[in-house]
NUPA-437772 format. One record per atom (N, C-alpha, C, O): x, y negated, z negated. Coordinates in pm, whole numbers, padded with zeros to 5 digits, always signed. Each point is the difference from the previous one (the first is absolute). Layout:
! NUPA-437772
XYZ;...
! end
This chain:
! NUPA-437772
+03113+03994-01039;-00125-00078+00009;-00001-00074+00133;+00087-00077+00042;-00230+00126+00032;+00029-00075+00124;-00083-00079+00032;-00117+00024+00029;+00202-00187-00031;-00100-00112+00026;-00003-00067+00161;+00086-00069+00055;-00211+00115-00005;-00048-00030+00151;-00123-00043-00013;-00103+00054-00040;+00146-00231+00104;-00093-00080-00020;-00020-00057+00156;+00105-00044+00048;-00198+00038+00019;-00014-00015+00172;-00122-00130-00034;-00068-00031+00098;+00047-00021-00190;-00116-00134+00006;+00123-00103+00019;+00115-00002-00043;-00174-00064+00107;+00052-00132+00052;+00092-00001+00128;+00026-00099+00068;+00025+00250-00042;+00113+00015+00105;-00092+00004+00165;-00104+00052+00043;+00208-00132+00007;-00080-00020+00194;+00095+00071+00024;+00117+00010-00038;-00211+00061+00137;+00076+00084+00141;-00005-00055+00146;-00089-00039+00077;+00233+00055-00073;-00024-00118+00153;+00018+00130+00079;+00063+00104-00023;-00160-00160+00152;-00008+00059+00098;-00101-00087+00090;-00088-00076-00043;+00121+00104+00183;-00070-00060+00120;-00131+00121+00031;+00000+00117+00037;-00078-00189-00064;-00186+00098+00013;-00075-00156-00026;+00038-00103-00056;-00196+00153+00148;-00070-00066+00028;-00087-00039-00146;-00068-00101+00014;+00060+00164-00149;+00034+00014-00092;+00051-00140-00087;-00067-00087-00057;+00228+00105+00075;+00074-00085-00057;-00037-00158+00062;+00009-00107-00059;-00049+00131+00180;-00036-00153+00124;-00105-00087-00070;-00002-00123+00000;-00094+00214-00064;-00143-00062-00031;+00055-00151-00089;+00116-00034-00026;-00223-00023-00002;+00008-00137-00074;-00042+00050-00141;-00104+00067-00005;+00177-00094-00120;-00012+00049-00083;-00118-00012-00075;-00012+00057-00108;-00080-00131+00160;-00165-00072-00037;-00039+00149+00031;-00011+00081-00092;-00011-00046+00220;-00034+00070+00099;-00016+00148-00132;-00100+00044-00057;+00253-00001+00047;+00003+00115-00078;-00033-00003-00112;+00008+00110-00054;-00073-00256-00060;+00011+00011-00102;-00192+00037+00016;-00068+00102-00011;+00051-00190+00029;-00187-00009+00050;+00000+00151+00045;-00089+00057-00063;+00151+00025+00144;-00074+00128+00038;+00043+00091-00103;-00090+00062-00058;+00178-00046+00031;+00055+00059-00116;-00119-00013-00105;-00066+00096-00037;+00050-00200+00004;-00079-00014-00137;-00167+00049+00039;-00070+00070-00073;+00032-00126+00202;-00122+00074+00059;+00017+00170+00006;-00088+00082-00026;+00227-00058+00068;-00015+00156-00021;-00043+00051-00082;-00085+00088+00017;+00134-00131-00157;+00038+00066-00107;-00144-00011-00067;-00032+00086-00083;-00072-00204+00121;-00110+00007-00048;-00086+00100+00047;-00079+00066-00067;+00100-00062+00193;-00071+00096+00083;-00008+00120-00023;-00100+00064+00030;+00251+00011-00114;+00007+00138-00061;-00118+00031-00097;-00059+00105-00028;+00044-00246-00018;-00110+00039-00117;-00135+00036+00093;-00044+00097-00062;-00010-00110+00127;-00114+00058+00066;+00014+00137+00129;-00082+00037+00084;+00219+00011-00116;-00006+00129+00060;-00051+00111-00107;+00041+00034-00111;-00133+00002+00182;-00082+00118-00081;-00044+00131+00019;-00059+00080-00072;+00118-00074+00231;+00015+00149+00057;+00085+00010+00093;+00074-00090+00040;-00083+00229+00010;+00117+00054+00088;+00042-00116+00073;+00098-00071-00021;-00217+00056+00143;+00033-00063+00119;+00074-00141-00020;+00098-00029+00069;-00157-00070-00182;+00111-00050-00032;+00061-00039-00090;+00009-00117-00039;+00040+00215-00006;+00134+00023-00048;+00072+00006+00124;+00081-00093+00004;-00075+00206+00158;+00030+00011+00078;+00086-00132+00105;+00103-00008+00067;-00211-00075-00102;+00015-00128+00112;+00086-00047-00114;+00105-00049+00043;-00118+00047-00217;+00101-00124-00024;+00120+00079-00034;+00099-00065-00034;-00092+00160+00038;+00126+00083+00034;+00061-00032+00192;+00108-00043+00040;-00156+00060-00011;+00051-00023+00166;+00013-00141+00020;+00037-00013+00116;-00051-00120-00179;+00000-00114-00010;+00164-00051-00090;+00084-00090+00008;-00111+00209-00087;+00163-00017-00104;+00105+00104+00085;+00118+00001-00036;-00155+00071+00131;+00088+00086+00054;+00054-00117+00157;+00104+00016+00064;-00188-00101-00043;+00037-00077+00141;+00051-00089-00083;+00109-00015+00055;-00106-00074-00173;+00105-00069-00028;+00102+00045-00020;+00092-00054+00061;-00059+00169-00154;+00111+00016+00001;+00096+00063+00091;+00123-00004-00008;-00206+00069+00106;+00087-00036+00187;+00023-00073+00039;+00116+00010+00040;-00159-00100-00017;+00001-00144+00046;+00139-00055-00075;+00102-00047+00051;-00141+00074-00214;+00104-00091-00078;+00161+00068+00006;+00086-00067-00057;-00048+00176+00113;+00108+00014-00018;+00114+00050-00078;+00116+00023+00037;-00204-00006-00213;+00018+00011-00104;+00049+00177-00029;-00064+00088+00059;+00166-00053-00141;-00007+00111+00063;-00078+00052-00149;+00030-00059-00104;-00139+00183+00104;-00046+00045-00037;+00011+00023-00177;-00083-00006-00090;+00236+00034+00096;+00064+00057-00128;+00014-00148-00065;-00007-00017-00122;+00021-00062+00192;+00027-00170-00097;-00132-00024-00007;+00004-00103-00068;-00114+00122+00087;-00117-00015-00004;-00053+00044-00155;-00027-00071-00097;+00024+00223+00116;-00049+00068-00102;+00097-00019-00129;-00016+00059-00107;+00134-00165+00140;+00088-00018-00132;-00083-00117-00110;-00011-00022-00121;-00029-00024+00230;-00130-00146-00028;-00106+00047-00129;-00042-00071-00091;+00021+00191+00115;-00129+00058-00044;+00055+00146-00130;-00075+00068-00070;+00176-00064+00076;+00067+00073-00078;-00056-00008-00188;-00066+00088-00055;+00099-00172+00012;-00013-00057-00136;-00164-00005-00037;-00037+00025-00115;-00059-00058+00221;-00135+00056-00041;-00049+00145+00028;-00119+00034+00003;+00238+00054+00019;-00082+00123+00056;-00080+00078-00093;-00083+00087+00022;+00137-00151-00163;-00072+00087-00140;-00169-00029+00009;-00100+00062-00036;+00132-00210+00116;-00192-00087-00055;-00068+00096+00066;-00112+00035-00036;+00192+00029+00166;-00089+00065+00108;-00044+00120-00054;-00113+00048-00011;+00214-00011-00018;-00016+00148-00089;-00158-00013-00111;-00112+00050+00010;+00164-00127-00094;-00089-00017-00102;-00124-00043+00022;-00084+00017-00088;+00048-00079+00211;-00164-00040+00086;-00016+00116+00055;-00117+00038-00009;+00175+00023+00053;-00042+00157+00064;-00017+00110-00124;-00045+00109+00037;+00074-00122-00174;-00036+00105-00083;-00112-00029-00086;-00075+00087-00046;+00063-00243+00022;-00129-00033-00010;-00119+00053+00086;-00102+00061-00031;+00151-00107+00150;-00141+00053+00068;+00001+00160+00013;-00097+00074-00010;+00181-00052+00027;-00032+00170-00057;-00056+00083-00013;-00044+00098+00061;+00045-00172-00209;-00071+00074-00084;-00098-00059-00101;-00059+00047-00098;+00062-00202+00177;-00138-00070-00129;-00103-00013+00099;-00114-00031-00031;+00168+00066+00211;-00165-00025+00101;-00018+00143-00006;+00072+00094+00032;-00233-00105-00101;-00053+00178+00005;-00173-00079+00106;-00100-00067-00024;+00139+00108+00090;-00085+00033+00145;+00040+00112+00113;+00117+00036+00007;-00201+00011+00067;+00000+00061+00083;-00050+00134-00039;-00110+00019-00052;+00213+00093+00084;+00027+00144-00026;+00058+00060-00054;+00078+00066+00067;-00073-00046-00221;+00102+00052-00033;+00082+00081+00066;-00047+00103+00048;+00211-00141-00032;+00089+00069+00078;+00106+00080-00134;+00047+00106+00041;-00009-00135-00170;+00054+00054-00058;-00037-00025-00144;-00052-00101-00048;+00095+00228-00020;-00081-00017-00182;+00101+00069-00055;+00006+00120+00029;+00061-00158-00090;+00135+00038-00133;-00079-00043-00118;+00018-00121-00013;-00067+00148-00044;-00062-00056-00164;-00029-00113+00004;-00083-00033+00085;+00135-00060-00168;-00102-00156+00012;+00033-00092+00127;-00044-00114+00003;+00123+00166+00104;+00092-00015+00129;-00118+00042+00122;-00023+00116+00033;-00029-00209+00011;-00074+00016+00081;+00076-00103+00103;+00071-00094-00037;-00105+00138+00207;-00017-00057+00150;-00092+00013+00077;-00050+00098+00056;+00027-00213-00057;-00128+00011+00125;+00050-00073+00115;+00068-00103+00000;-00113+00176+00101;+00009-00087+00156;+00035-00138-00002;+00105-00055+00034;-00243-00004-00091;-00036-00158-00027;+00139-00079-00086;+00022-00121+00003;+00058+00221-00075;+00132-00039-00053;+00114+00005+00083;+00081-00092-00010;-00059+00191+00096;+00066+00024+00081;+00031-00152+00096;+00084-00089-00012;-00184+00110+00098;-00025-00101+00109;-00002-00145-00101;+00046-00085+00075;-00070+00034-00179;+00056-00122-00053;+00118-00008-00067;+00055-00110-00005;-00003+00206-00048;+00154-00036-00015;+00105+00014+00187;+00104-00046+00046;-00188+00115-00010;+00092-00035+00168;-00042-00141+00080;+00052-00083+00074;-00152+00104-00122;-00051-00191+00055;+00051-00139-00024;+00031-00097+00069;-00038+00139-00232;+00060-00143-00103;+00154+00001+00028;+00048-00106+00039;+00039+00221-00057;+00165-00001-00023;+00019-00037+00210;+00067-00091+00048;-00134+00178+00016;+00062-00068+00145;-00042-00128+00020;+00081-00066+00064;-00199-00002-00104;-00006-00169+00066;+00074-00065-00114;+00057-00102+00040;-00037+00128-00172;+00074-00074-00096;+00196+00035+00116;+00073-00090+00041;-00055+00212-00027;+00103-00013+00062;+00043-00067+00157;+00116-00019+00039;-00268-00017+00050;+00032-00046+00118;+00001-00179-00027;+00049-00079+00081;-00106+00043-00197;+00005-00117-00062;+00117-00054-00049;+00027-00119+00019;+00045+00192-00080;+00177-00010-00099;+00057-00013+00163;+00074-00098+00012;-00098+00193+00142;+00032+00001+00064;+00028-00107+00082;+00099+00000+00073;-00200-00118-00081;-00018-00124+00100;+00085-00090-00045;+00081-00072+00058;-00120+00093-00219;+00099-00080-00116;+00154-00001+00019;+00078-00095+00008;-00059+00221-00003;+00178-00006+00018;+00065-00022+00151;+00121-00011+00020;-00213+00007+00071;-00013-00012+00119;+00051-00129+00015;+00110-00008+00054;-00169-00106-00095;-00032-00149-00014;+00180-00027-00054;+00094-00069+00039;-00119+00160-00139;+00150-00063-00071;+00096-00003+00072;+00072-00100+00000;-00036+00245+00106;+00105+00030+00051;+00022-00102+00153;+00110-00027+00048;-00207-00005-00009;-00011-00058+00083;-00024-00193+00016;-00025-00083+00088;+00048+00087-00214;-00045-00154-00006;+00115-00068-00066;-00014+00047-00113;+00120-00127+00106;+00082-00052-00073;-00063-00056-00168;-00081-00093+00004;+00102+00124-00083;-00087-00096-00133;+00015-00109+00013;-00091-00043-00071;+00176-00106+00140;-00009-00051-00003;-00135-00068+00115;-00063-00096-00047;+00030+00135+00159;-00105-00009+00088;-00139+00055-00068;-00114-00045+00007;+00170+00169-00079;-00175+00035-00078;-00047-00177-00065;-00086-00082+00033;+00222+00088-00166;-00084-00062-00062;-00015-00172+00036;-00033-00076-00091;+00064+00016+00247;-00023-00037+00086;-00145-00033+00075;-00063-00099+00037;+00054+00205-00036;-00116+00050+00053;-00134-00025-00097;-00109-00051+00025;+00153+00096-00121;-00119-00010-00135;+00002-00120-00019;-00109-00043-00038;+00203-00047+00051;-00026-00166-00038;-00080-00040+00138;-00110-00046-00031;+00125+00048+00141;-00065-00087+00086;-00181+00082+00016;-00103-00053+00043;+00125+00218-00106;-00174+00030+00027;-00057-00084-00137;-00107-00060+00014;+00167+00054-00132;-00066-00029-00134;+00038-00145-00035;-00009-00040-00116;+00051-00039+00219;+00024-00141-00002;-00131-00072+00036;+00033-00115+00031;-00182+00131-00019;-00072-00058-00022;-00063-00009-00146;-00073-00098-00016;+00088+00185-00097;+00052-00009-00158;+00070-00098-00062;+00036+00017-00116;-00004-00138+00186;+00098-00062-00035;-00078-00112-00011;+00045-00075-00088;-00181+00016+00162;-00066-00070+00027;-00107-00034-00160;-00069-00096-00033;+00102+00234-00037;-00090+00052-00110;+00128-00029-00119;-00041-00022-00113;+00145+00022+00127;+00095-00030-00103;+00048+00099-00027;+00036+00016-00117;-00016+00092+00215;+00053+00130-00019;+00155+00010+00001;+00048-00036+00107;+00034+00073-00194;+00139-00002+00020;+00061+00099+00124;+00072+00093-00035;-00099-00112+00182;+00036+00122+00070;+00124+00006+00019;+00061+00107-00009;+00018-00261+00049;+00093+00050+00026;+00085+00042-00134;+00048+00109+00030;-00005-00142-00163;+00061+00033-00108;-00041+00174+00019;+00095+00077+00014;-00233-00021-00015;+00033+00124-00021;+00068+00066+00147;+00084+00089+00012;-00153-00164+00085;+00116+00106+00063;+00109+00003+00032;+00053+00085+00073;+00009-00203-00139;+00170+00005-00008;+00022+00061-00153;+00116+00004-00041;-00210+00038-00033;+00026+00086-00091;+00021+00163+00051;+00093+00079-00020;-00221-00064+00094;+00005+00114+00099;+00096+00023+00068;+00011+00121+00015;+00095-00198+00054;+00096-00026+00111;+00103+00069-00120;+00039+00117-00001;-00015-00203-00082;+00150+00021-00115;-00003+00154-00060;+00101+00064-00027;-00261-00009+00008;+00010+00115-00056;+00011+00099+00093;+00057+00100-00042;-00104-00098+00183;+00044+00107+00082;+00147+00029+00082;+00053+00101+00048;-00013-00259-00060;+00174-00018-00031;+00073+00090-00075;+00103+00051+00045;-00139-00031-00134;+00049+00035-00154;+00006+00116-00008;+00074+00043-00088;-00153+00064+00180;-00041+00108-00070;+00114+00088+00051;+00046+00082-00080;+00009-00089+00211;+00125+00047+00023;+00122-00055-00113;+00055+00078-00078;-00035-00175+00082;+00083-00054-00094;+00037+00084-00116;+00107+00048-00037;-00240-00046-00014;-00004+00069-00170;-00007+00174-00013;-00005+00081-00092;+00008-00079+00224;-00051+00211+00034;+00216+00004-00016;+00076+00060-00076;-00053-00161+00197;+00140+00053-00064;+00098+00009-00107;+00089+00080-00030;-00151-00223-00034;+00068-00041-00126;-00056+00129-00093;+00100+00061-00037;-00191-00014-00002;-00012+00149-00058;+00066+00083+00039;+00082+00035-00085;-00074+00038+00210;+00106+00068+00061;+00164+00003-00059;+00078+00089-00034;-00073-00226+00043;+00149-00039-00048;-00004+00060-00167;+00060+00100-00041;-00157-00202-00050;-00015+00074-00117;+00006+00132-00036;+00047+00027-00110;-00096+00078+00198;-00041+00134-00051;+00123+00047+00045;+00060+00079-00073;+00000-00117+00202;+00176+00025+00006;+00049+00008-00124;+00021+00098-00071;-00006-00217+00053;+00103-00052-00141;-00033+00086-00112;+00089+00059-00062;-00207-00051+00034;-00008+00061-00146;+00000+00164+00029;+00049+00067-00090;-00097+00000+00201;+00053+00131+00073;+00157+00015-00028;+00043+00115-00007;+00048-00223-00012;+00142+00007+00047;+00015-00011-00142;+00091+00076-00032;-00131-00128-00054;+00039+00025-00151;-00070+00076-00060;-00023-00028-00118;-00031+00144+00172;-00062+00116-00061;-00154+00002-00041;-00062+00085-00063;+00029-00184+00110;-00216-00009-00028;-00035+00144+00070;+00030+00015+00119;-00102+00108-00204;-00044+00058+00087;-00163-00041+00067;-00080-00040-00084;+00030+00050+00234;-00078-00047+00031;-00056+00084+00124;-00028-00060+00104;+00016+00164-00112;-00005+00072+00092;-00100+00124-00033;-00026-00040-00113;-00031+00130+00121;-00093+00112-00059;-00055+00007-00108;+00004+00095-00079;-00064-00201+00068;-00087-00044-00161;-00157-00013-00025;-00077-00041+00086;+00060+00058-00140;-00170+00045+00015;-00034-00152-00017;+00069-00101-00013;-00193+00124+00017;-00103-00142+00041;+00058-00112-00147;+00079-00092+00019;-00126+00120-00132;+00087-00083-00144;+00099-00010+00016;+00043-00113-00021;+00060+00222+00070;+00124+00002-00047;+00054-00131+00160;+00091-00083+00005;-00185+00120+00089;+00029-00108+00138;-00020-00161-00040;+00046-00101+00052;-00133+00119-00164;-00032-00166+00000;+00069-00085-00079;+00026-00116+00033;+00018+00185-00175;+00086+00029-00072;+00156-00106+00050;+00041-00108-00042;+00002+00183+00128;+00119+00020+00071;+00005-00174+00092;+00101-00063+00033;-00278+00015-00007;+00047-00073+00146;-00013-00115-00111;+00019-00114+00042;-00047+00127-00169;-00013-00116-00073;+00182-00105-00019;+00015-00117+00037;+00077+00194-00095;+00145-00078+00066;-00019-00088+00097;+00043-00115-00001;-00118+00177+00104;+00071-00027+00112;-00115-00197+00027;+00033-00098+00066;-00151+00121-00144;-00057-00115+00025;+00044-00120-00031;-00009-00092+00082;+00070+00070-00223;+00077-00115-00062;+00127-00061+00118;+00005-00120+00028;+00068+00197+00016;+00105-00077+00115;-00069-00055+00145;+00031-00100+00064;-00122+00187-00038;-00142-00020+00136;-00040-00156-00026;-00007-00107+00060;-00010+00147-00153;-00098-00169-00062;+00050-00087+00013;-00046-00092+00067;+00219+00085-00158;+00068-00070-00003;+00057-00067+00156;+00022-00118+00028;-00010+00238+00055;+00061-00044+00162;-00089-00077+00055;+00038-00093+00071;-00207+00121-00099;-00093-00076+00051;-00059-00130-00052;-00091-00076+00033;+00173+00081-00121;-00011-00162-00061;+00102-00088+00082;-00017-00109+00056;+00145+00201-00068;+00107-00131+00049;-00035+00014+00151;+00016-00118+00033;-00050+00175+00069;-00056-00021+00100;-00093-00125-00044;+00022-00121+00005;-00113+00182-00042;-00117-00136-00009;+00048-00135+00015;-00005-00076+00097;+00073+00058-00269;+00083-00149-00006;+00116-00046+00155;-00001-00109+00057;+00104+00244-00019;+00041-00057+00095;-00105-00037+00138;+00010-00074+00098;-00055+00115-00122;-00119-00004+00151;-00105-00163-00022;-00029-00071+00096;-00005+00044-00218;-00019-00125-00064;+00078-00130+00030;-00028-00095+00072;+00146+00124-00160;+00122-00095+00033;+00037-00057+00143;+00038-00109+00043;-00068+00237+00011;+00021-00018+00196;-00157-00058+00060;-00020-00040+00115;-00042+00045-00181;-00142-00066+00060;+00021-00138-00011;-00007-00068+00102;+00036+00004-00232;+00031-00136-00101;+00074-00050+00078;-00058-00076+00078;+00181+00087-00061;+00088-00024+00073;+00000-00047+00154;+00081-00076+00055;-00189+00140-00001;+00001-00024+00129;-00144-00090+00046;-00040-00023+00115;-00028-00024-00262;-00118-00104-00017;-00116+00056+00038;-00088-00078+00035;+00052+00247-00032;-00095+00063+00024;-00112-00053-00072;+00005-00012-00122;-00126-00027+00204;-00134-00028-00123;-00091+00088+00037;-00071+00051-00086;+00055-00012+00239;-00117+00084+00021;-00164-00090+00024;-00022-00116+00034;-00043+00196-00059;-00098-00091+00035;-00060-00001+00169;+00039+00071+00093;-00151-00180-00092;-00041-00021+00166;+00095-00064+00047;+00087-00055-00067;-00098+00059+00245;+00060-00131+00053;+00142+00065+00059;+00056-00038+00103;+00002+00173-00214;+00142+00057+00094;-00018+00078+00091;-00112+00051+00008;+00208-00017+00083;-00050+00029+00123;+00084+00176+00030;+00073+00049-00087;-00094+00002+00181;+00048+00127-00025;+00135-00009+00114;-00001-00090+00085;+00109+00182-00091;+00100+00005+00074;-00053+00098+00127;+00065-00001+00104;-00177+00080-00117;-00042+00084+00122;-00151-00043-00008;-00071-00010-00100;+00041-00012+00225;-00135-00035-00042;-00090+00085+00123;+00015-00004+00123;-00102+00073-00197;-00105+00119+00019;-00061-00081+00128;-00009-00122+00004;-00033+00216+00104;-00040-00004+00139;-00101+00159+00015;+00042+00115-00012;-00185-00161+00040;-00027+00093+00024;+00046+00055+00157;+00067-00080+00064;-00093+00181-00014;+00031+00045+00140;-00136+00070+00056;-00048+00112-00022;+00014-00197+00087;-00125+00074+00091;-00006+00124+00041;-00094+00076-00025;+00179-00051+00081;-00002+00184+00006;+00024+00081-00009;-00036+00098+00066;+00146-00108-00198;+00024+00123-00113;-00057-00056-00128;+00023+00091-00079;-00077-00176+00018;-00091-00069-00137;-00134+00061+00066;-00065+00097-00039;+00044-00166+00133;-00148+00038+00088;-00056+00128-00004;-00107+00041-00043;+00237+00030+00116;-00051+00161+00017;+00033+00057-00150;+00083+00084+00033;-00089-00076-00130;+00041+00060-00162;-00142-00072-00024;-00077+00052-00080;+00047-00144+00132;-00107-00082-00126;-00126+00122+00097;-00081+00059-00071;+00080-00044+00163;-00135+00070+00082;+00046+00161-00050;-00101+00066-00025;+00243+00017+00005;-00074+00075-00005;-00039+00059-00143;-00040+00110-00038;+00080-00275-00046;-00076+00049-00156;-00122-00006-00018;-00055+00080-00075;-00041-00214+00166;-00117-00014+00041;-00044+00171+00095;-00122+00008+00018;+00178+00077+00021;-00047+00066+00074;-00017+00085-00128;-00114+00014-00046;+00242+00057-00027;-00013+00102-00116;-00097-00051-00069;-00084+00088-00019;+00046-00214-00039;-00090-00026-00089;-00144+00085+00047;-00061+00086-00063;+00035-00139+00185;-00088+00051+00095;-00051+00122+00011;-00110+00053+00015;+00222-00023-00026;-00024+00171+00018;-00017+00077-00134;-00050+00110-00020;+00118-00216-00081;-00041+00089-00135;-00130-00067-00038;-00047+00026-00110;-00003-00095+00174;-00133-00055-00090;-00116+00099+00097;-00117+00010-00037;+00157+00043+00133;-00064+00060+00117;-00028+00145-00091;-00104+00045-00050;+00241+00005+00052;-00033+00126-00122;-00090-00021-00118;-00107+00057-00019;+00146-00117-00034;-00070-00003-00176;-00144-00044+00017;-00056-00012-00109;-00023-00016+00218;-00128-00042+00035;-00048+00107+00093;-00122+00021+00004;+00194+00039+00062;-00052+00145+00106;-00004+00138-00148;-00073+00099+00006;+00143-00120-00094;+00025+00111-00109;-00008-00032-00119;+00019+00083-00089;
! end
């Protein structure tokens, strides 16, 4: 059983990329990802494909750790592309098996929906690899810190946010270790069909739980201890600087892509 878990893990490397201010990448990132939703034909699809192909030059990242990011949803992709299939009947009919019909108009939307849903997962894991979790969720407190004015708990959740993307390495290994151990006293867990797979990972949740509790409490105890309250008023050990001309130039040429995709979807 092979457990590969790449959420929460940074990749260090020197790229113009990794330099940005983590505001910078969270704001375009999240503008990207909205933006997928209004690609609706070729041309751009094109540009926000060539927009996810210059970051991840830029970023350094190598390709294969990328697509490890995106691994664990590849079924959703699958399954949005067989929907459209075969439930969009437009166009021309292109193929007829008995109640199995394709039309064009199916074609071209399951290639539409599964590539911007995938250049989207793309920006997403992009962000991760390149951003420390502790600066993301950093980042999310000082953009969503005018919420606070309203009685919004920002900073509690995003030191909830902070502890859980901590964690997720933590607990990917502590399973690892588990499926060792019970591998080593004979659990078989290896070539089992879908029941017989789920079956099998149930053992393994009761000790998971258990490790992620006493984490919790020790991680608690060590907060208590050291008079943690949280709240306004604390101050950060790195403190965010935008940079005029690498923040600057990322912020223009998302203002430029926007541009150009609002240029398409109004010319077509």
């Amino acid at each position: 059983m092979a457990l590969r878990v790449s959420i929460g893990q940074y990749y260090s490397a020197t790229s113009p990329i990794h330099a940005l201010d983590p505001r910078v990448k969270l704001v375009a990132t999240v503008v990207f990802m909205v933006s997928c939703f209004f690609v609706s034909n070729l041309p751009a699809l094109v540009l926000a494909a060539a927009f996810v192909a210059l970051a991840v030059g830029l970023a350094h990242v190598p390709l294969g750790r990328l697509l490890a990011q995106i691994r664990p949803i590849v079924l959703f992709l699958v399954v949005t592309s067989v929907i459209n299939l075969f439930f969009v009947q437009t166009g021309d009919l292109l193929v007829e098996l008995g109640p199995i019909r394709v039309f064009s108009g199916g074609v071209e939307a399951a290639l539409l929906y599964t590539l911007r849903f995938f250049l989207l997962l793309l920006a997403g894991s992009l962000l991760m690899l390149t951003t420390q979790p502790v600066a993301l969720t950093d980042a999310a407190e000082k953009l969503l810190a005018p919420l606070e004015r309203v009685g919004a708990p920002v900073s509690q959740v995003t030191l909830v946010l902070s502890i859980a993307l901590r964690f997720v390495p933590t607990l990917s290994q502590e399973a690892r270790n588990i499926v060792a151990a019970q591998t080593a006293r004979g659990a078989s867990l290896e070539n089992k069909g879908a029941i017989a797979y789920a079956r099998a990972c149930v053992p393994l949740l009761v000790p998971l739980f258990a490790s992620a509790l006493r984490h919790a409490e020790n991680l608690g105890r060590a907060m208590d201890a050291r008079c943690y309250t949280g709240g306004a008023g604390r101050t950060h050990y790195h403190v965010m600087r935008l940079d005029p001309r690498h923040d600057g130039l990322a912020v223009a040429l998302m203002a430029l892509y926007l541009a150009a995709l609002a240029a398409i979807n109004i010319a077509l």
